[in-house]
C-alpha positions as CSV (number, residue, x, y, z in Angstrom):
1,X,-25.7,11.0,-41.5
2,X,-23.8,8.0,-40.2
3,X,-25.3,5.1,-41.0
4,X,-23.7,3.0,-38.1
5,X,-24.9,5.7,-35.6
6,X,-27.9,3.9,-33.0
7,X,-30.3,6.5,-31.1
8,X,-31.6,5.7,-27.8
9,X,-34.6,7.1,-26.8
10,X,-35.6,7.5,-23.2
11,X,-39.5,8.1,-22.4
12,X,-42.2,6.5,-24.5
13,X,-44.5,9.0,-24.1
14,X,-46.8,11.3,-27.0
15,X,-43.5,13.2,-27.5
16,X,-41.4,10.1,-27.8
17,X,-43.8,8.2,-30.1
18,X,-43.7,11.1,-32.3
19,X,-40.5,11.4,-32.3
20,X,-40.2,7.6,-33.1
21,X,-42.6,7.7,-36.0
22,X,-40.7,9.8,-38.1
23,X,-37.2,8.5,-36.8
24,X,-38.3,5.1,-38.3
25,X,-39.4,6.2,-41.4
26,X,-35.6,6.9,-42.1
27,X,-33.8,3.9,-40.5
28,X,-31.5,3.7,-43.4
29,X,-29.9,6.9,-42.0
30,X,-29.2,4.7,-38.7
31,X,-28.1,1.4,-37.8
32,X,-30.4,1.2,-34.5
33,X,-33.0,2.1,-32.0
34,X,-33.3,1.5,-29.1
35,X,-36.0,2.0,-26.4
36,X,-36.2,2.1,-22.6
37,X,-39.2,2.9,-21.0
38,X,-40.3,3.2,-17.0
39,X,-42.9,1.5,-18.3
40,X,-41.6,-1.7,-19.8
41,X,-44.9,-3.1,-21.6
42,X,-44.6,0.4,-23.2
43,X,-41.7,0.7,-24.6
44,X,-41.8,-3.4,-26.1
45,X,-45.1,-2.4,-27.7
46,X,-43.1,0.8,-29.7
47,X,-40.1,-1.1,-30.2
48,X,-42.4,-4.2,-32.1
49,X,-44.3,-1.6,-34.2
50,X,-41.9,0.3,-35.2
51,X,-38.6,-2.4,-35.8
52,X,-36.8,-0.6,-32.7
53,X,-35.0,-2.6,-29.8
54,X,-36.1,-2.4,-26.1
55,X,-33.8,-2.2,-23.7
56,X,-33.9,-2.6,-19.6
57,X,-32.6,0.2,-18.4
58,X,-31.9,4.2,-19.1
59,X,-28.1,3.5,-18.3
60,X,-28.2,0.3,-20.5
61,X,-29.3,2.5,-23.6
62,X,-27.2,5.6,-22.6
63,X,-24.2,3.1,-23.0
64,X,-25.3,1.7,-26.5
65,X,-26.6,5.3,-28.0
66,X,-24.4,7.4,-29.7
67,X,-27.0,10.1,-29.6
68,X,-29.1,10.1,-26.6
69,X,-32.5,11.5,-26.3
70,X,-34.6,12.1,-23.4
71,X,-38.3,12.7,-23.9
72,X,-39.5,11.7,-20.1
73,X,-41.8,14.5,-18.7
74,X,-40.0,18.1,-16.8
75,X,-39.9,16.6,-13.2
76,X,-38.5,13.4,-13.9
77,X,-35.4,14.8,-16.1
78,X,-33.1,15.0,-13.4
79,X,-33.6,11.4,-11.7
80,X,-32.9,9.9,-15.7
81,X,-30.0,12.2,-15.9
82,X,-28.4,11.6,-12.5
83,X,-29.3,7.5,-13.7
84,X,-27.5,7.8,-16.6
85,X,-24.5,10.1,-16.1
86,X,-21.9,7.2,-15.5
87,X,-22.6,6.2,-19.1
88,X,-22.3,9.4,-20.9
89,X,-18.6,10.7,-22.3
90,X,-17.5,13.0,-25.0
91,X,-17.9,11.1,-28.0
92,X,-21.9,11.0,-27.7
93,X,-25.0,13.5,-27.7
94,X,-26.9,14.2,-24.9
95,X,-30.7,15.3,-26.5
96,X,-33.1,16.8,-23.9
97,X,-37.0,17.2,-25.4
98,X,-38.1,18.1,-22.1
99,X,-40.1,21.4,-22.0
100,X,-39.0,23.9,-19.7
101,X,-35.5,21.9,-18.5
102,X,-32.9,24.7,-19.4
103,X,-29.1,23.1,-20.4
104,X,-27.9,24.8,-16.9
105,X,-30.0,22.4,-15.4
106,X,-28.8,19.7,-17.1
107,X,-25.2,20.6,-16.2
108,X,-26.4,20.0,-13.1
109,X,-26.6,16.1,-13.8
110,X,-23.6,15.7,-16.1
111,X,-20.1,17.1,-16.6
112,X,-20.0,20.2,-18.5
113,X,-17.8,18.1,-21.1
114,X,-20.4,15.9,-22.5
115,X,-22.2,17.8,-25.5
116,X,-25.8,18.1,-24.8
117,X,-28.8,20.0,-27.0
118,X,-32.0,21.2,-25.9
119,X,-35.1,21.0,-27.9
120,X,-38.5,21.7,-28.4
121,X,-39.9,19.1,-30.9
122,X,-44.1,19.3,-31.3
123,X,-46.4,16.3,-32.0
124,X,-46.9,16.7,-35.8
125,X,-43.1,15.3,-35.8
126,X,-45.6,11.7,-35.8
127,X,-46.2,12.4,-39.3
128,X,-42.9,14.3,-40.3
129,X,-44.4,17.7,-40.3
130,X,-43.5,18.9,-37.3
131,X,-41.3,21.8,-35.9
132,X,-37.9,21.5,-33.6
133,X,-35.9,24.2,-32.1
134,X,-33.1,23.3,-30.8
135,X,-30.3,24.9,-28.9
136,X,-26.6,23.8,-28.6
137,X,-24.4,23.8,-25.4
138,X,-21.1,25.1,-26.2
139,X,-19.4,21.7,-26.3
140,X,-21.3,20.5,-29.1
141,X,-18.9,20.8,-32.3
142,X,-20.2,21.2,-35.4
143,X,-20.0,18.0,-37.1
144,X,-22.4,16.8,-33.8
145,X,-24.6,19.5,-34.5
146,X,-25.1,18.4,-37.9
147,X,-26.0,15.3,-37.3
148,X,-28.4,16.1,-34.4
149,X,-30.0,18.6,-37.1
150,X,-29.9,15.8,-39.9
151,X,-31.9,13.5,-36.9
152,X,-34.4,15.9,-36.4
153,X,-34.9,16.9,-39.9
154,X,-36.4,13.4,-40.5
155,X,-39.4,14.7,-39.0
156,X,-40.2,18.2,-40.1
157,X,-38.3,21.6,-39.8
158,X,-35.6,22.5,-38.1
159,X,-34.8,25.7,-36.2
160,X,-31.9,26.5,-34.8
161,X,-32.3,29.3,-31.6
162,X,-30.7,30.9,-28.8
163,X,-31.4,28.8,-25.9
164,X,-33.3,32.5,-24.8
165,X,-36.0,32.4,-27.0
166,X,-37.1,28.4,-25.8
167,X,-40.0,29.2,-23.4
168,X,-41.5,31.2,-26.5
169,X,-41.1,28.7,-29.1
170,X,-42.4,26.1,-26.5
171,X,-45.7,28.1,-26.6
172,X,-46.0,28.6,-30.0
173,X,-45.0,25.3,-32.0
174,X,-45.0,23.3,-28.5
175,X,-48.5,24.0,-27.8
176,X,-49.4,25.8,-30.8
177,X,-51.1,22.2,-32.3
178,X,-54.0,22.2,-29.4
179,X,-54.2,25.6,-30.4
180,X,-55.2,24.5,-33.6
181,X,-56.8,21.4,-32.8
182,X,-59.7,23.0,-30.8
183,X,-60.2,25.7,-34.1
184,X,-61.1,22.8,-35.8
185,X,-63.0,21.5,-33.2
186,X,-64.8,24.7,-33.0
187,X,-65.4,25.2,-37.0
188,X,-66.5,21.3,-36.9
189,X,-69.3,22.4,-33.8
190,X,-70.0,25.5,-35.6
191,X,-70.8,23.8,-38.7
192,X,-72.4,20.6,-37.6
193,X,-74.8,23.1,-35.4
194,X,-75.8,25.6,-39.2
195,X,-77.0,21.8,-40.1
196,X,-74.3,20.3,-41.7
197,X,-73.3,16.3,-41.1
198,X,-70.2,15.8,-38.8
199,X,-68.7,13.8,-41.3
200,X,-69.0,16.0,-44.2
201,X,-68.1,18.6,-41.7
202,X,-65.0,17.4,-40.5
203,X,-63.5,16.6,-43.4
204,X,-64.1,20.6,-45.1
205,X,-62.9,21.8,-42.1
206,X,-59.9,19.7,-42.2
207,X,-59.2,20.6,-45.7
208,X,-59.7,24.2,-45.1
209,X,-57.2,23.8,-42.5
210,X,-54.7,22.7,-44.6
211,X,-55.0,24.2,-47.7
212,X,-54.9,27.6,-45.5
213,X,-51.7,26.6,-44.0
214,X,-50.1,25.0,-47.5
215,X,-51.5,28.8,-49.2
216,X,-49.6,30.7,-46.2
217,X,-46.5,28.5,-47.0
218,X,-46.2,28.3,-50.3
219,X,-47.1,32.1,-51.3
220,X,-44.7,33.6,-48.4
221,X,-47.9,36.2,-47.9
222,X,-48.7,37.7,-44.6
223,X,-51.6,36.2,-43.1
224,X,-53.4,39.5,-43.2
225,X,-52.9,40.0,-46.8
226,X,-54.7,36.3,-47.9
227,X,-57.4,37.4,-45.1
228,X,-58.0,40.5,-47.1
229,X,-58.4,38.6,-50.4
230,X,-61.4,36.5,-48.9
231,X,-63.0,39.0,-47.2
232,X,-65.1,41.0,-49.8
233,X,-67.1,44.1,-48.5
234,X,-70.7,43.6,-47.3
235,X,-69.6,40.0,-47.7
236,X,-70.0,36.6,-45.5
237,X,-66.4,36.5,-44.9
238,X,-66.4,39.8,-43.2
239,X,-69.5,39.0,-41.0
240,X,-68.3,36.3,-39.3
241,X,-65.0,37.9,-38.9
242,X,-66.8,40.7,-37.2
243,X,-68.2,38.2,-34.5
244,X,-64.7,36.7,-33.9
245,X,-63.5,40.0,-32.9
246,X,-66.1,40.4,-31.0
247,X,-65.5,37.5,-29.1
248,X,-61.9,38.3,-28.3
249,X,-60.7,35.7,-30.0
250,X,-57.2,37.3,-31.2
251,X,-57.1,38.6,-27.5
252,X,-58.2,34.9,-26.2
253,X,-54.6,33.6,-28.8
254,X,-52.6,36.2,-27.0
255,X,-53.7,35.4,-23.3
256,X,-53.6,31.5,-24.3
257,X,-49.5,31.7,-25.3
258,X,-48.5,33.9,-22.6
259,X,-50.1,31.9,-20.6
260,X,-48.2,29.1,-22.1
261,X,-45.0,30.6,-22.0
262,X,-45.3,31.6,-18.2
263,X,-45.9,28.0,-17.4
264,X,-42.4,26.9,-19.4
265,X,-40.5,29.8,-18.0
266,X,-41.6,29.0,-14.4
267,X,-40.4,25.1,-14.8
């Protein structure tokens, strides 16, 4: 990448603080970052912590940014766009992170001329492990696109969809982390309630966690096969697997990202 390119980053939200902490962590691939904020306090506090520049106002970082990414919540997307339209040309990148805000809509806001990308980023990207899936408008040539992958690369992988498939990759990698988060809640409960210390609890569970996520990675194995492997007959593994089916609990993950997916296809 560029090293004289600066990213502007509107919103200093959960998603822009991630974004920001793995963006930082490669500053030798830009020269500059800057930071607006509705917020002001908010986005001074970022800026300090993580070497980045605050800025006063959306259209004041729009004209500074070569790559511009906006990561305020869905129903304030349009007001930021329709702020910072004047600012944007041809020669810079129009990012949106905003779940549910299709590039049709962003059209809406900005001449069709400007390139623009749409992506789904989740909240691991705070400690470059994240996932992004982005999609490109059609007037995003490729060396752009390279560079907006390079960007995003810095925090975690990088996908590369149809702009069709968004609402389900929102579910899944967008909210898939609270997913997770309340199974380790759960096996954290579960096992502080059999008598074990929360501590010691947490941090097995946490471990368990990811070593089952680095095994799934690393081996390339279906998820059903490594199941198999721990679950030996008449065995402990199996019991408790038995009450989780009982409990509906791969009907529960079903119901929980179509639900999901409804919400960020009816934005």
């Amino acid at each position: 990448m560029d090293n004289a390119l600066t990213v502007g980053l509107i919103g200093c939200g959960q998603m822009g603080r991630a974004l920001l902490g793995g963006f930082a962590e490669c500053r030798g691939w830009l020269k500059e970052i800057t930071l607006f904020d509705i917020e002001p306090a908010k986005a001074r506090v970022l800026a300090e912590e993580y070497g980045a520049r605050a800025v006063d106002s959306g259209y004041t970082l729009a004209e500074g940014a070569d790559i511009v990414i906006v990561a305020v919540k869905p129903p304030q997307v349009k007001t930021v766009l329709k702020e910072i339209a004047p600012a944007l040309n041809v020669d810079k990148v129009l990012v949106s992170v905003a779940a549910g805000v299709t590039l049709a809509s962003i059209y809406e806001c900005i001449d069709h001329g400007i390139p623009a990308v749409r992506v789904m980023p989740n909240v691991p990207c705070l400690i470059r492990q994240g996932v992004s899936c982005l999609s490109f408008s059609s007037s995003v040539a490729d060396d752009k696109r390279q560079l907006v992958i390079e960007l995003f690369s810095t925090v975690g992988l990088v996908e590369v969809i149809p702009e069709e498939y968004m609402d389900a990759v929102t579910a899944v990698s967008g909210s898939g982390p609270a997913f997770v988060f309340l199974v380790a809640e759960a096996l954290t409960d579960a096992a502080v309630d059999i008598g074990l210390p929360r501590d010691l609890a947490r941090r097995i569970v946490n471990q368990t966690l990811t070593g089952s996520a680095l095994m799934m990675q690393e081996t390339g194995e279906h998820p059903a096969v490594l199941r198999e492997r721990v679950t030996s007959p008449g065995g402990t593994t199996i019991a408790g697997l038995k009450a989780l089916e009982s409990g509906g609990v791969r009907a529960a993950y079903f119901d929980a990202v179509r639900a999901a997916y409804n919400r960020a296809f009816k934005r």
